[in-house]
Structure formats: structure tokens, C-alpha cells
N, C-alpha and C positions, 0 to 999 in steps of 0.2 A: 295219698292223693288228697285236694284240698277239696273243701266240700262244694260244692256248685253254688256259688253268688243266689241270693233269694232275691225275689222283685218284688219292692214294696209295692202297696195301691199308688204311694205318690211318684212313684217313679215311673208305674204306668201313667197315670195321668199325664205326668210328661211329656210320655213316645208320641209322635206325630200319628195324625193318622193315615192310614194304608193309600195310596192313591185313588182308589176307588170309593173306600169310606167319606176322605175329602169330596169326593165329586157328588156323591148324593148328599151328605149335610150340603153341599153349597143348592145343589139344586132344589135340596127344601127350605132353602131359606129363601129364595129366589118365592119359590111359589108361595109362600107362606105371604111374602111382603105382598105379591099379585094378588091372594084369597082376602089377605085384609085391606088393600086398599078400596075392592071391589064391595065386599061383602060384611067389611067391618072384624072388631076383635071376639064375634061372638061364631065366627064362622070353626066347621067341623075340620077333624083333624085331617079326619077322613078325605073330604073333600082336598087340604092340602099335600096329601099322600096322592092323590089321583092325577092332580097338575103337574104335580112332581115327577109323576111315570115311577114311583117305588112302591114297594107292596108295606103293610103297616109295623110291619115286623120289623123294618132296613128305619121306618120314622122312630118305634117309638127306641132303638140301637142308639139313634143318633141324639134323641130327645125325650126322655121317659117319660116327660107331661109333656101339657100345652102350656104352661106355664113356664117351662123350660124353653120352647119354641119361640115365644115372646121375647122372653129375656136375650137370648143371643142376638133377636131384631133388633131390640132397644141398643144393644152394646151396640151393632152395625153403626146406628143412627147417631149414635153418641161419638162414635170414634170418627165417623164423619164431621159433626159437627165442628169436635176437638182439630179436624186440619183442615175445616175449612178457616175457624176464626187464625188456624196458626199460617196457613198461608195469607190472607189480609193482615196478619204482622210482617210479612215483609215489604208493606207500603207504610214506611216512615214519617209522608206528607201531611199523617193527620188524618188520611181517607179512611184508615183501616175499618175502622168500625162501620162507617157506613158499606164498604163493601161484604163485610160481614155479613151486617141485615138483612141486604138483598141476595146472597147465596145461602142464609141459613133459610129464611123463609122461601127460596125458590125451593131447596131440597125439600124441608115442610109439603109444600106443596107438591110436589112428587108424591109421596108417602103418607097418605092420610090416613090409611087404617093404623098408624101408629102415633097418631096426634095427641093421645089422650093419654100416653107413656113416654112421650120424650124429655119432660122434666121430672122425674122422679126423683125424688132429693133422696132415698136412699141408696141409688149409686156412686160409685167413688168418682165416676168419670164426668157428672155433672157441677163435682166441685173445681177441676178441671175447665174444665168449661168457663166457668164460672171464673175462675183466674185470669183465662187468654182473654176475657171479653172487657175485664176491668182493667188491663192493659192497653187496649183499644180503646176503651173510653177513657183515661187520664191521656193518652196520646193525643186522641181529637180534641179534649178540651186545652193539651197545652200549644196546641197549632191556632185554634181561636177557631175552633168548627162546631164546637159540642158547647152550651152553656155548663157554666162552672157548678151550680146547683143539683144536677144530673147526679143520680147516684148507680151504682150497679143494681140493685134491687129495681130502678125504674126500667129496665133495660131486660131486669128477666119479667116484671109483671105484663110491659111491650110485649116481650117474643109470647110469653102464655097469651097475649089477647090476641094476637096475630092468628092463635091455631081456632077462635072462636069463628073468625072473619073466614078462614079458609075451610069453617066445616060450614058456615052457615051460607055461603057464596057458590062453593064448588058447582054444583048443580047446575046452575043458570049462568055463573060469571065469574067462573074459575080462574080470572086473573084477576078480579076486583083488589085483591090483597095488594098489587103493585101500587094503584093509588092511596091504600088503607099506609102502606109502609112511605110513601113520599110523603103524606100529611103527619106521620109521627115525626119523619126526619127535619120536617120543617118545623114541628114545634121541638126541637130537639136544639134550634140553631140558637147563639147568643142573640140577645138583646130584650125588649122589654122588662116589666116588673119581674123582682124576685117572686119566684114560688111563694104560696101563703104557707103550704100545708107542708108537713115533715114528711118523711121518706117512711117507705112501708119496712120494717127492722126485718135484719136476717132471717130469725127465729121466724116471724109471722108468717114471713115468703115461705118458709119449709111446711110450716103446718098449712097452710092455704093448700100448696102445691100435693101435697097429700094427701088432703081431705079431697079434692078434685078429682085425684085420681081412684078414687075408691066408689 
């Protein structure tokens, strides 16, 4: 008789999970993004266990920290971001990027207890990001939409200043960010003097974005 197949850790990792297992991780992520948009990322686990309707046993199953918790938000938000810039690449007119701006920042806007982790430069999916959006801006500048000076680094320190507008607004004038984003896109358009000042370099943007988030 042949001996019974062993199951590695990575082959569980694999297995989906049970239907019911899936339906609480979703519903603790669901209430997780509710606890932090309401209460911020300093809110108890607890409290996110209780919105949820699970006891903390089925949380910490699904999430063995809160730091754990976070990160699968962050992924959500990220792999959002990643189709929203990929579907504005199916507008070839040159729009693409601006329609970008205004469904990243509207989601932004949705989700604010996760403002202060959506660019984290040590995920792999922000490099991503980061790809579709420099596609979008060589497209809008070879349509004659975007000045030719414009670089992608200007475009992530934009979307980082956008989350300052949407935390320091929300309260009183939770849409203020629509005008904040028409007055980038319109200094964004060809014509006048060249830029004086050079572009903020890769490297700098990642340690900025890092430091900020700490």
C-alpha cells in the first residue's frame, strides 16, 4: 500500500477557504474598513469583532494581529486602485489619467481610515500602480493633455497631497477635494513657462512616503 500523500504548510496555504470561513474574513474586513473610517487606525480589535457579529476567536482564525487586519485592507485598496487606473487605460483619447484622478481620489474619499497606508512603498502592488499611472501620463502627454515636463513622481506626491485635503476637509466639506483635484488638473495642462525646479527622484518619494507613514 502506498503511503498517504503528506500536506505541506504551503499547500495548505493554497486550499481556499471553507465557505463559511470566506464569509467571516469578508465580513471582517467589511467592518474593519467601517471601524476605521469612523474611528481611525487606532480603533480596538474588539470593537471590529463586535460590527462584524463574530466572537474573537473566528478574528484573530482569520487575522492573528491587527496588523494583519490592516494589511489585507491595504491589499483591498491597492488591488482597487490597480483596476481602477487599468480600466481608464481603456480610454486611448489621452483622458485616461484624468479619469484616474477622479475615481482614485473618489475611492480615497470613501475610505479614509486607510489614508495614511495607501502608499506604502513596501508593497509590491504599489509598484504596479505605479506602472499603470506612468502609462496614463505618457498617453495624456502624447495626446497634448498633460504638459510634457510632468513626471510620475509629480503624480504620486499629487495623489499623497490629495489624502492631506481629504483628511483635513472631510468634517466640514467632504467634497472640497473635487475642486482641490480640478485646480491640480489644470495646472497639470500644457502651456506656460517651463518648470524651474527638478522633479522629486524615485528614491526620495519612497523614503518620504515611509517616513510619513510611520
Amino acid at each position: 500500500m502506498s503511503p498517504a500523500p503528506t500536506t505541506t504548510k504551503k499547500a495548505k496555504a493554497r486550499r481556499p477557504l471553507r465557505r463559511d470561513a470566506a464569509e467571516n474574513r469578508d465580513r471582517l474586513l467589511a467592518a474593519a474598513a467601517e471601524v476605521f473610517d469612523t474611528q481611525g487606525l487606532d480603533a480596538s480589535v474588539t470593537e471590529i469583532a463586535r460590527v462584524a457579529g463574530v466572537g474573537m476567536g473566528t478574528l484573530y482564525r482569520r487575522f492573528p494581529t491587527k496588523a494583519a487586519l490592516v494589511e489585507a485592507l491595504v491589499h483591498e485598496v491597492l488591488d482597487a486602485t490597480v483596476t481602477l487606473a487599468q480600466e481608464a487605460s481603456q480610454h486611448t483619447d489621452g483622458t485616461g489619467l484624468e479619469r484616474f484622478l477622479e475615481a482614485s481620489c473618489a475611492y480615497q474619499a470613501e475610505h479614509p481610515g486607510l489614508l495614511a497606508r495607501l502608499w506604502t512603498t513596501d508593497h509590491a502592488m504599489v509598484k504596479t500602480a505605479r506602472r499603470l499611472i506612468a502609462a496614463l501620463l505618457a498617453e495624456a502627454q502624447d495626446h497634448g493633455r498633460i504638459r510634457r515636463d510632468i513626471t510620475n513622481t509629480d503624480l504620486t506626491i499629487a495623489l499623497f497631497g490629495i489624502r492631506g485635503v481629504l483628511e483635513a476637509t472631510r468634517p466640514e466639506a467632504p467634497d472640497a477635494w473635487r475642486r482641490h483635484l480640478e485646480l491640480l488638473i489644470a495646472g497639470l495642462r500644457p502651456g506656460g513657462d517651463a518648470l524651474q525646479h527638478p522633479p522629486v527622484s524615485q528614491a526620495r518619494i519612497d523614503k518620504l512616503l515611509t517616513l510619513a507613514d510611520k
